[in-house]
VOVOVO-44491 format. One line per field, with one value per atom (N, C-alpha, C): residue number from 1; chain; x, z, y. Coordinates in nm, 3 decimals, padded with zeros to 5 digits. Each point is the difference from the previous one (the first is absolute). Example, Ala and Ser with C-alpha at 12.3 -4.5 7.8 and 13.67 -1.06 7.14 Angstrom:
n <- 1,1,1,2,2,2
chain <- A,A,A,A,A,A
px <- 01.319,-00.089,00.090,-00.035,00.082,-00.077
pz <- 00.780,00.000,00.000,-00.072,00.006,00.073
py <- -00.569,00.119,00.120,00.105,00.119,00.109
# end
This chain:
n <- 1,1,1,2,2,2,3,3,3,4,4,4,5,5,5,6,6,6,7,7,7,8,8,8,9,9,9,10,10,10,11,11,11,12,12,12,13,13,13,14,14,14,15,15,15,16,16,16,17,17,17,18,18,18,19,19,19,20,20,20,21,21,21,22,22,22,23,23,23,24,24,24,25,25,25,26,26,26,27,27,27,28,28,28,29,29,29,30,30,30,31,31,31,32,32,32,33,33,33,34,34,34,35,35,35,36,36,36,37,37,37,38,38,38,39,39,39,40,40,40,41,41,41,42,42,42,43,43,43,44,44,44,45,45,45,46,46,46,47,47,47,48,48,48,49,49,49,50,50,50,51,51,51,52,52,52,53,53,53,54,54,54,55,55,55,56,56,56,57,57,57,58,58,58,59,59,59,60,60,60,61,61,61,62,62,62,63,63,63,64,64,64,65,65,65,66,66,66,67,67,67,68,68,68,69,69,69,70,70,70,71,71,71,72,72,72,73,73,73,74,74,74,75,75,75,76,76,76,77,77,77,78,78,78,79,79,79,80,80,80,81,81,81,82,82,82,83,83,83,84,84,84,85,85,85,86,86,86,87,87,87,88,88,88,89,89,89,90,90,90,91,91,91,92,92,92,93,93,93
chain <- A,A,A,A,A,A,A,A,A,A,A,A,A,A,A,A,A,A,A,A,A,A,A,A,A,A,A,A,A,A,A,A,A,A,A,A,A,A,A,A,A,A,A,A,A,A,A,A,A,A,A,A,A,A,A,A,A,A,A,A,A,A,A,A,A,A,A,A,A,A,A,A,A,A,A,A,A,A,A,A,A,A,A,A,A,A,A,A,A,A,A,A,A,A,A,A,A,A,A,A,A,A,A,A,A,A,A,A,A,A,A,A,A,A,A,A,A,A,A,A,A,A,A,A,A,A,A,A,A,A,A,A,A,A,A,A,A,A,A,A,A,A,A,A,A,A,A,A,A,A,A,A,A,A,A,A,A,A,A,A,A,A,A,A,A,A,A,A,A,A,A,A,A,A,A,A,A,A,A,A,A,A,A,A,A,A,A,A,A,A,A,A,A,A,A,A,A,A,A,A,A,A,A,A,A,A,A,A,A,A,A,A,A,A,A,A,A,A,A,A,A,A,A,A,A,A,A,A,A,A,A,A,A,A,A,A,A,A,A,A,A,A,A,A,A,A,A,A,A,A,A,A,A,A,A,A,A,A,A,A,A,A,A,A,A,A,A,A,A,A,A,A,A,A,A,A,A,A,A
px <- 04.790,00.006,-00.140,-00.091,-00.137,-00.069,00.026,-00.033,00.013,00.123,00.107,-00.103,00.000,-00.044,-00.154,-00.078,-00.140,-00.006,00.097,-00.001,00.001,00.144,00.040,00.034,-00.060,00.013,-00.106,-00.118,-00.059,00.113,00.075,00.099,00.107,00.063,00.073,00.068,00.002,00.077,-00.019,00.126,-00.002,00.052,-00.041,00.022,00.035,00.116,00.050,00.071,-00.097,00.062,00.091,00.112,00.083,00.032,-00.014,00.000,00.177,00.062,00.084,00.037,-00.107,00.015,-00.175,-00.048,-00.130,00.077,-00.107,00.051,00.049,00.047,00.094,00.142,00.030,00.140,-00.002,-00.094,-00.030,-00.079,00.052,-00.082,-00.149,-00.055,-00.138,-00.071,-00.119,-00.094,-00.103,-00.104,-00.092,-00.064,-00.041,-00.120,00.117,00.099,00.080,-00.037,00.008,-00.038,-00.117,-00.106,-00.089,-00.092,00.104,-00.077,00.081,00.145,00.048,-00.115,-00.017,-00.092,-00.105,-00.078,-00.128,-00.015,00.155,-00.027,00.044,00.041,00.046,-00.069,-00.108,-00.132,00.129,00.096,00.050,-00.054,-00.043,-00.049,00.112,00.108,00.108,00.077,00.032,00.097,00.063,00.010,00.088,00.071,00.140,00.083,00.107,00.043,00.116,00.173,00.122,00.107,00.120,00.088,00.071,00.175,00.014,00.092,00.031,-00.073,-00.001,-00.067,-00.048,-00.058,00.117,00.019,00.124,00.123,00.016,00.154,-00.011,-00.138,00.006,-00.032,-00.037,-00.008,00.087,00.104,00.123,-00.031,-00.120,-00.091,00.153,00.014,00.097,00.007,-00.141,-00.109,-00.060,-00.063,-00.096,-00.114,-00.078,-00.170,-00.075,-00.054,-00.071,00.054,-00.021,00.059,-00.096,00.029,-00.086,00.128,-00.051,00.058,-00.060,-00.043,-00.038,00.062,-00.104,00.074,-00.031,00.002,-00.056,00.023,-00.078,00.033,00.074,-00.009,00.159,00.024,-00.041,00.070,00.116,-00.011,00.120,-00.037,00.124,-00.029,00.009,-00.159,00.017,00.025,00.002,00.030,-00.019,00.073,00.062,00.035,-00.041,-00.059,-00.004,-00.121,-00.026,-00.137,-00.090,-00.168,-00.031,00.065,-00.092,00.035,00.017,00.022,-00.157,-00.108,-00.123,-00.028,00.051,-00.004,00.017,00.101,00.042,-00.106,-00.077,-00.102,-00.007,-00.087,-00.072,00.087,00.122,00.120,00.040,-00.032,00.041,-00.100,-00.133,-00.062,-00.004,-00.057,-00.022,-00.127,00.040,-00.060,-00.147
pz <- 01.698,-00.144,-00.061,00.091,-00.103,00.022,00.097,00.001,-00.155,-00.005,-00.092,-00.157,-00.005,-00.118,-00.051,00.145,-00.048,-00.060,00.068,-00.025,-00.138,-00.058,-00.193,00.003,-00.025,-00.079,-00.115,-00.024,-00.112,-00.093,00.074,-00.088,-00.051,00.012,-00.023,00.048,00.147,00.099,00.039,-00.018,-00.003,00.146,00.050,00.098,-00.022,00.076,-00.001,00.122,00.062,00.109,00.016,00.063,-00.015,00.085,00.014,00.173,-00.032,00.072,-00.024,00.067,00.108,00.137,00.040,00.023,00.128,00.118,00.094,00.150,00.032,-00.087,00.021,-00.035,-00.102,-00.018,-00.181,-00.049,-00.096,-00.140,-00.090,-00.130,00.030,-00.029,-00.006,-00.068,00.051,-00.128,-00.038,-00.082,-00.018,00.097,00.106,00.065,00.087,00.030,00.045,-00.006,-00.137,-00.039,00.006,-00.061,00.054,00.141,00.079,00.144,00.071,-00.081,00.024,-00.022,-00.136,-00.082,00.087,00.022,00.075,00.170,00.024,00.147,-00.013,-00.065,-00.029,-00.088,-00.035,-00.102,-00.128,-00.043,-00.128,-00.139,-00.068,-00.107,-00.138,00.037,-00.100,-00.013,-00.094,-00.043,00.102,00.066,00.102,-00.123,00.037,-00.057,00.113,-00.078,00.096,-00.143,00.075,-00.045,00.114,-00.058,00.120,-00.002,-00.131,-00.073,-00.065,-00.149,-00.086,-00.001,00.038,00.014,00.082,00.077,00.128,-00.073,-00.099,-00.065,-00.080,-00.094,-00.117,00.062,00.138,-00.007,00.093,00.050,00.083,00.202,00.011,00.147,00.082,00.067,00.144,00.122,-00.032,00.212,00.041,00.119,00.059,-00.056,00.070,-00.063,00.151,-00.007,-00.152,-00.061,-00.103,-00.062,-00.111,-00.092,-00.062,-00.169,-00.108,-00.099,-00.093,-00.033,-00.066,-00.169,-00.124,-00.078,-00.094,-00.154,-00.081,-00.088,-00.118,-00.076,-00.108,-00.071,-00.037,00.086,00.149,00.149,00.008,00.037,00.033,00.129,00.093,00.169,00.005,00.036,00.099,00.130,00.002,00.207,00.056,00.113,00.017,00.124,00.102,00.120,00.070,-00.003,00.054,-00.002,00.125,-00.029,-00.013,00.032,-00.072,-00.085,-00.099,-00.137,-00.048,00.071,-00.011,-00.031,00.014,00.024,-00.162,-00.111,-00.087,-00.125,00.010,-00.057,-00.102,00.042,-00.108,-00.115,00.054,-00.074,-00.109,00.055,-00.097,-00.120,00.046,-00.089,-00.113,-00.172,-00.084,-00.010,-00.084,-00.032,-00.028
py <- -00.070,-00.004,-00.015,-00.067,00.009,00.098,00.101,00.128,00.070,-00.009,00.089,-00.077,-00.105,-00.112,00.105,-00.042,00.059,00.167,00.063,00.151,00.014,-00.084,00.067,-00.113,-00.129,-00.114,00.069,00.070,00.082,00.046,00.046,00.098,-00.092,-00.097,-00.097,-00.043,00.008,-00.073,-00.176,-00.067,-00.141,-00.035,-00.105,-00.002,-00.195,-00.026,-00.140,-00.063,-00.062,-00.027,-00.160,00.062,-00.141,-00.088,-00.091,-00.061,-00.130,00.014,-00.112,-00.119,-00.012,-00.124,00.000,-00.106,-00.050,00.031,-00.023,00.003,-00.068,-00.141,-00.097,-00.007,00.136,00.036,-00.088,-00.048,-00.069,00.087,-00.018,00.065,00.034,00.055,00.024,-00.075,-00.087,-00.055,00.098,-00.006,00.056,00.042,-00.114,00.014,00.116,-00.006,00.123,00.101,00.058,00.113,00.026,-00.060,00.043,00.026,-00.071,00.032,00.131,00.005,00.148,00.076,-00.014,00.151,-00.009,-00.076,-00.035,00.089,-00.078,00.061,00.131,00.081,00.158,00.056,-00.065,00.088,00.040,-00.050,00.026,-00.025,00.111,-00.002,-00.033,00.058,-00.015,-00.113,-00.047,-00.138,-00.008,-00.123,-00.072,-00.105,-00.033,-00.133,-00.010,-00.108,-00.052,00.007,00.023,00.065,-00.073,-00.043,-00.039,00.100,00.016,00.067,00.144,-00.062,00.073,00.114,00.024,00.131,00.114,-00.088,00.074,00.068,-00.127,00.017,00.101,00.004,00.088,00.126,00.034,00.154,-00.007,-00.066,00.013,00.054,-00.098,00.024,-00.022,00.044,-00.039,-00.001,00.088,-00.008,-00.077,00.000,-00.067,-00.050,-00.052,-00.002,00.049,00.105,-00.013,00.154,-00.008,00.127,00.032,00.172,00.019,00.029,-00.036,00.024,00.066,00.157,00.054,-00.010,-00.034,00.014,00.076,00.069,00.066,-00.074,00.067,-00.015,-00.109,-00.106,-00.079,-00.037,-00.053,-00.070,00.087,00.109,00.123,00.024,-00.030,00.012,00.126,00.021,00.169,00.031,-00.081,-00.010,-00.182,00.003,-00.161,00.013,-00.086,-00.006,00.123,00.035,00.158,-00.027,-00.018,-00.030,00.152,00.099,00.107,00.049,-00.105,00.025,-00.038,00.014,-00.023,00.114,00.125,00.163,00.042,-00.082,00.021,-00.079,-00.069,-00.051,00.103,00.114,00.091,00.046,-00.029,00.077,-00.043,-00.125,-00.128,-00.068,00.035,-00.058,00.117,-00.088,00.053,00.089,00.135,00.087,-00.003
# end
């Protein structure tokens, strides 16, 4: 994904990464996230989500998964990582 980030984050691609457990099976703290982003050179928003995020776009897979969205949060594709393929398609004009 930070492949995908650096390519057309120019063009308007957002990138949000969501983590919902530490390696302890426990919420994420900060220093969490940032040693995610750290140790994976992630440039794009890392947070933590335990729920809501899941519910409102109706997730029902595994992790890790990819949730493409457009537009208005309109799912263009939902667990499918090469929905990385559909990027260009998706971003604005």
């Amino acid at each position: 994904m930070q492949a995908a980030y650096e390519q057309y984050r120019d063009s308007g691609l957002m990138i949000i990464g969501i983590y919902t457990q530490n390696a302890e099976s426990e919420p994420p703290s900060q220093e969490d996230l940032q040693g995610w982003a750290e140790t994976y050179g992630l440039t794009f928003a890392v947070t933590y989500d335990d729920v809501d995020v899941w519910t409102r776009f109706e997730v029902d897979y595994g992790i890790p998964s990819l949730t493409l969205l457009g537009p208005g949060a309109v799912v263009i594709a939902a667990d499918d990582m090469s929905a990385v393929s559909q990027i260009p398609e998706a971003l604005p004009d």
